[in-house]
C-alpha positions in Angstrom: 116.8 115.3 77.0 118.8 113.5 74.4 117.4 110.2 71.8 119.7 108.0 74.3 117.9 109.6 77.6 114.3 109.3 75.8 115.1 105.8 74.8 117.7 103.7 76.3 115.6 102.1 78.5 113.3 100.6 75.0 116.6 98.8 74.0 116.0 95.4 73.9 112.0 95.4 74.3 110.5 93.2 71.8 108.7 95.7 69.6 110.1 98.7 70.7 110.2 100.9 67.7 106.7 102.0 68.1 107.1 103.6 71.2 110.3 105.6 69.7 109.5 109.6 69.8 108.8 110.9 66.4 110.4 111.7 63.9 113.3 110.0 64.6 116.0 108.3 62.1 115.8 104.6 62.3 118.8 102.1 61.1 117.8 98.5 60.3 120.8 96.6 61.4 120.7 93.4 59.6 119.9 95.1 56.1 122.8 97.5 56.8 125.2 94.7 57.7 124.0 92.9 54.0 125.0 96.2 52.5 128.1 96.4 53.5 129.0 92.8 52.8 127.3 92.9 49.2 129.6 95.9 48.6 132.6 94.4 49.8 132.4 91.0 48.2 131.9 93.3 44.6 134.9 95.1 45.0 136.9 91.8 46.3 136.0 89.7 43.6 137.4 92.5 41.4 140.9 92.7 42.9 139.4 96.6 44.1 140.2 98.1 47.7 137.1 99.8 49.2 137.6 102.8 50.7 133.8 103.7 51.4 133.0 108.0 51.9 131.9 108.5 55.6 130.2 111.9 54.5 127.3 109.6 53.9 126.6 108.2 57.7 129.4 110.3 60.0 129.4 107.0 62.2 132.2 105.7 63.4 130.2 102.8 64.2 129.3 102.1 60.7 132.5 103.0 60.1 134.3 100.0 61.9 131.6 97.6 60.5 133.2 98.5 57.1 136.6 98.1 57.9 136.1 94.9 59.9 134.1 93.8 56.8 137.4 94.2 54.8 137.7 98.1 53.7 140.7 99.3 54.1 139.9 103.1 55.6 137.2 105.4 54.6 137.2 109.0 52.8 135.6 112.3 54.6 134.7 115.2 52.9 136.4 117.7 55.3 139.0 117.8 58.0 136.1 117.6 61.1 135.1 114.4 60.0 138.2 113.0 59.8 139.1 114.6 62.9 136.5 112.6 64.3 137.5 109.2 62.8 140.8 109.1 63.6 140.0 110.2 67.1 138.0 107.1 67.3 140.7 104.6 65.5 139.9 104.9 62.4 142.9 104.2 60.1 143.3 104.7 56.7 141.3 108.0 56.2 141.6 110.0 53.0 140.3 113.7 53.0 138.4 113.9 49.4 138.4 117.7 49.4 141.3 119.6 49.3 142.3 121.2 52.9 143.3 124.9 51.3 142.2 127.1 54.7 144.9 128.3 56.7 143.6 127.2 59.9 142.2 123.9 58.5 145.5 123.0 56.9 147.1 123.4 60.4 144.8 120.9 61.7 145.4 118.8 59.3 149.2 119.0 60.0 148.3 118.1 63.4 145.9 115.4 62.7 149.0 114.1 60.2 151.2 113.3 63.4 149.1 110.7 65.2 146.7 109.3 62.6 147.6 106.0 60.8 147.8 105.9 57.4 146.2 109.3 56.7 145.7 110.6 53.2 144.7 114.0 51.9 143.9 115.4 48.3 145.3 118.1 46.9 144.4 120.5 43.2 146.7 123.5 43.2 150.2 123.8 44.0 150.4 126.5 46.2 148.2 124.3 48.4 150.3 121.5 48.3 153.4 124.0 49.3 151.2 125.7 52.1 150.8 122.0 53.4 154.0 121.0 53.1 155.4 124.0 55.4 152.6 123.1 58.0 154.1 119.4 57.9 157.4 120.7 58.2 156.6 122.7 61.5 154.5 119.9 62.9 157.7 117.3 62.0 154.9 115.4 60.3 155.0 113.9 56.6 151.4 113.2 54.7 150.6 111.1 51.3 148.7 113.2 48.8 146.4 112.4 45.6 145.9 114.7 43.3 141.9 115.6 42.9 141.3 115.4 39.0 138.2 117.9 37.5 136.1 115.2 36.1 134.2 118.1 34.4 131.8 119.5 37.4 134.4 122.3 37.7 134.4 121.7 41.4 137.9 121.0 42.6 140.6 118.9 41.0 143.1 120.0 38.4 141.9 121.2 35.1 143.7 119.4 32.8 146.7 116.5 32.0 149.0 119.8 32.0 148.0 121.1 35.6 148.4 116.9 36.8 151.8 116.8 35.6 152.7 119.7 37.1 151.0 119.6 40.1 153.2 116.0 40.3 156.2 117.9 40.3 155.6 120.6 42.6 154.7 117.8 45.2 157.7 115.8 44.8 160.0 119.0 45.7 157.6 119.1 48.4 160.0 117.1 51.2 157.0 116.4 53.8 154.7 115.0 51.0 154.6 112.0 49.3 152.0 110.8 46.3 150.4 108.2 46.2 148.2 108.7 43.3 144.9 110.7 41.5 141.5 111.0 42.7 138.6 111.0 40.2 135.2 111.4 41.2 132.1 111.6 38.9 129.4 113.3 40.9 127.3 114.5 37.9 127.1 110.7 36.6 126.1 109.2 39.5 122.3 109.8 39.5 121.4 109.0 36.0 118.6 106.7 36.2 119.4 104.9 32.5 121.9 102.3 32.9 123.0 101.9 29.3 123.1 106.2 29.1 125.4 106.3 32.9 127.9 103.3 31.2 128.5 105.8 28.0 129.0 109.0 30.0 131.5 107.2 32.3 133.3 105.5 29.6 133.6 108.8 28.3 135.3 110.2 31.3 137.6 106.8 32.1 138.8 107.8 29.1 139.8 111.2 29.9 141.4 109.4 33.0 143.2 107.3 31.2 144.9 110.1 29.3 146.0 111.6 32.9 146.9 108.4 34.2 149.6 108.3 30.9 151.0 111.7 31.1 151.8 111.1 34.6 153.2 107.6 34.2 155.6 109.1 31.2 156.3 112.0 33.2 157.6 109.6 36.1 154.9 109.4 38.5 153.2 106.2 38.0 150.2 106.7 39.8 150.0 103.7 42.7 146.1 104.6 43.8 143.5 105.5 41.5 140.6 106.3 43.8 136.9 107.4 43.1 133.4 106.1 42.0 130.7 106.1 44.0 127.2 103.8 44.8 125.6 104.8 41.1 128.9 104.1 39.2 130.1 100.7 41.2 129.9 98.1 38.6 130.4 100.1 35.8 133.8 101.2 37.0 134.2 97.8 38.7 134.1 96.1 34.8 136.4 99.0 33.5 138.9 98.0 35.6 140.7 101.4 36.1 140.1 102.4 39.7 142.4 100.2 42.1 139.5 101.5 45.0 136.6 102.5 45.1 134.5 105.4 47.6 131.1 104.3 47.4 129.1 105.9 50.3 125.1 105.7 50.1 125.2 102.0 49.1 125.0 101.2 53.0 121.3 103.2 52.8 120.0 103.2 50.0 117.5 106.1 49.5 115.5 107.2 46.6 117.7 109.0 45.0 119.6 105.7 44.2 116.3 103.5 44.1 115.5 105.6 40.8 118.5 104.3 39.2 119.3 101.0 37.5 122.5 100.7 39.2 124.0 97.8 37.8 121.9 97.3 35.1 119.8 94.4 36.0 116.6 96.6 36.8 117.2 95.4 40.8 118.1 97.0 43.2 121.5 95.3 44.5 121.4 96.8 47.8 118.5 96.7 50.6 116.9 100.2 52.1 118.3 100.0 55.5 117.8 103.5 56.7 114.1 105.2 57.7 112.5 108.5 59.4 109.9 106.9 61.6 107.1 109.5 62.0 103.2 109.6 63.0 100.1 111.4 62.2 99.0 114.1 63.9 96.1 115.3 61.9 93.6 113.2 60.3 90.5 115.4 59.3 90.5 115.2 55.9 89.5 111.9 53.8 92.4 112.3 51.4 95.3 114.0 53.4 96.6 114.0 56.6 99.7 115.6 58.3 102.9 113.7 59.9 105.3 115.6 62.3 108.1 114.9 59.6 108.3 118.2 57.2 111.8 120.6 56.5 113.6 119.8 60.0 113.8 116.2 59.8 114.1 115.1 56.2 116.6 116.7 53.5 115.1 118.5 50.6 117.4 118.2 47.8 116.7 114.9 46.3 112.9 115.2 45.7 110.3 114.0 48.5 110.6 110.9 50.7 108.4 107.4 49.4 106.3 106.0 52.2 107.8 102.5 53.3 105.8 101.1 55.8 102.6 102.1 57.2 100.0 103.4 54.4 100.2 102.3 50.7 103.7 102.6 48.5 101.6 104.8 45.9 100.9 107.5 48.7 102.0 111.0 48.0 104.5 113.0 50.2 104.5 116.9 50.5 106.2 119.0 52.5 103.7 120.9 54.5 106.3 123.3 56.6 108.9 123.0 59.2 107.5 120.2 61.3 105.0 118.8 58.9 104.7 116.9 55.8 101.1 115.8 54.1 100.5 112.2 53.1 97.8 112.3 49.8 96.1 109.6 48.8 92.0 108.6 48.2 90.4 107.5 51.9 93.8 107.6 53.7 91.9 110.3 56.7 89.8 107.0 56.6 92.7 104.8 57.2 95.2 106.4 59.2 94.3 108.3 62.8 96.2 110.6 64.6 99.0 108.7 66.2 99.6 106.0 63.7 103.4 105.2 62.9 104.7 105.4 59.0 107.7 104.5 58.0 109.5 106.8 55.3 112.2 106.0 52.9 114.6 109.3 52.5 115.2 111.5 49.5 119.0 111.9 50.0 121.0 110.0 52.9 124.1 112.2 53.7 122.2 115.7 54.2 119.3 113.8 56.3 121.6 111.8 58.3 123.5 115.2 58.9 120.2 116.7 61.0 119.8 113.8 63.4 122.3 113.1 66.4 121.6 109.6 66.6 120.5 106.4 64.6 118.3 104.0 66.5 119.8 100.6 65.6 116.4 98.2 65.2 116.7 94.1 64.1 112.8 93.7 63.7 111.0 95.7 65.0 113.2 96.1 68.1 115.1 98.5 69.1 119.2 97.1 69.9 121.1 99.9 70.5 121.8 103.4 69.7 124.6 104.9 67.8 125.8 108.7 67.7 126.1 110.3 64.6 129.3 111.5 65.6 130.6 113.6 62.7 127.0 115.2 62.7 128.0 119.2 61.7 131.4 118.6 61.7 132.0 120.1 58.3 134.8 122.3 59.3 
């Protein structure tokens, strides 16, 4: 039995979301729709597209509230989530990683034939010719940006050299057609200081800038300059060199991002919108007991989960195994009995999201509707 089967029927009860199973990833609806219309208003009043990355909630759902809210597509990290998207109507999707497998470059030449606006990056050129002759067999073209190495050593070309050339191997390319560079500071993105996250990506803009130059003089004037992300926003949105932006977490929010002064007004521009709900199970100690969230339900790269609703913000989190974490804190086996709900805010959206087929859409306390997460493992 799936979260729909266990739950459809709670949709529209007033105060439903207590009697959801446990542990189960909870969306509040109205904060997420703020989010996305906060974002969107920031990048408007800038003159900025918003292309917002999809690797964070794998919803088409969400994905459509974005659009409708002004973006003009979204970015996927790999072929199966766009795959996904497009399937569902999505337009304007841009692949941030380069396609490079044989069989996942064919797919993409396939995807290229009946998806609107489709956009792809790309790094080395035999990539970009492998691509090309997949095109050419598929009698489908595709518009390109070239991924620039902001210094993770990731993907993207290494230097303003391998740009310029990379540029010219795609213009011999005749199924390909560039649009611009993609520039994307992952290791920036999470430091907490704002005035120390401003210098390091003024540092790197202007290593962008020196790209953007080289490629202008060589005769490819680049038309997109896409990038950024939720922990770089406003400090790229004042620079003024991105023409879009891919934020992705903003719609969230987790604590990842709640540790950082993102805009440097020490608040938090954007409301925590997403939840694990989970309950006790054991209470028979006076300062611990055990919740049926642990490994399996909550991602464990980005530190432990902060307690949101349901025992005090100062309680302690530890993973206690697969299926259990511990809540610490003095009396709390006093205060909380076995079945009590808590609410938890999550360490790191996209990887959580990623082990949870669906969200369960509350306004309130009510649950409204349901939602798939329908690019859940499609990382292929």
């Amino acid at each position: 039995m799936d979260d729909r089967e266990l739950h459809e029927h709670l949709i529209g009860q007033q105060g439903s979301r207590a009697a959801l199973n446990t542990p189960v990833l909870v969306l509040d609806l109205d904060l997420l729709e703020r989010n996305i219309a906060a974002m969107q208003a920031k990048a408007t009043d800038k003159g900025v597209a918003l292309r917002p990355h999809a690797k964070t909630h794998k919803s088409v759902d969400i994905a459509h509230r974005q659009i409708a809210a002004g973006a003009v597509g979204v970015c996927c990290a790999k072929i199966g989530e766009a795959e996904v998207m497009v399937d569902a109507g999505v337009a304007g999707v841009l692949i941030t990683s380069p396609v490079a497998a044989p069989a996942a470059i064919e797919r993409l030449a396939n995807l290229a034939i009946h998806s609107e606006g489709l956009m792809a990056t790309v790094d080395h050129p035999q990539v970009a010719w492998a691509i090309d002759e997949a095109l050419a067999r598929s009698d489908a073209s595709l518009d390109v940006v070239i991924d620039i190495d902001p210094g993770i050593r990731r993907t993207g070309v290494a230097s303003v050299e391998a740009a310029v050339e990379l540029a010219r191997t795609i213009a011999d390319c005749g199924r390909l057609r560039l649009r611009g560079v993609q520039f994307y500071c992952g290791m920036q993105q999470h430091i907490e200081d704002f005035p120390a996250r401003r210098a390091a990506i003024e540092e790197r803009t202007s290593y962008l800038q020196g790209v953007l130059g080289a490629l202008s003089e060589a005769g490819f004037p680049p038309e997109i300059v896409t990038g950024s992300g939720t922990g770089t926003h406003a400090i790229d949105l004042a620079l003024g060199v991105f023409t879009e932006l891919q934020t992705g977490s903003y719609v969230f929010m987790d604590t990842q991002y709640l540790d950082c002064d993102l805009d440097g007004s020490g608040k938090a521009p954007f409301e925590t919108s997403l939840a694990v709900d989970a309950r006790v199970v054991s209470a028979n100690h006076s300062a611990l007991v055990t919740i049926d969230s642990g490994f399996k339900s909550l991602s464990t790269d980005g530190g432990s989960p902060r307690v949101g609703k349901g025992a005090s913000p100062d309680t302690v989190f530890a993973f206690m195994g697969d299926e259990h974490g511990a809540l610490v804190g003095p009396d709390i086996g006093t205060r909380l009995r076995p079945g009590d709900p808590v609410s938890l805010v999550v360490p790191h959206c996209d990887p959580t999201v990623n082990l949870y087929d669906h969200y369960h859409v509350v306004q309130g306390d009510t649950l409204v509707d349901i939602w798939p997460v329908s690019a859940r493992g499609r990382a292929r």
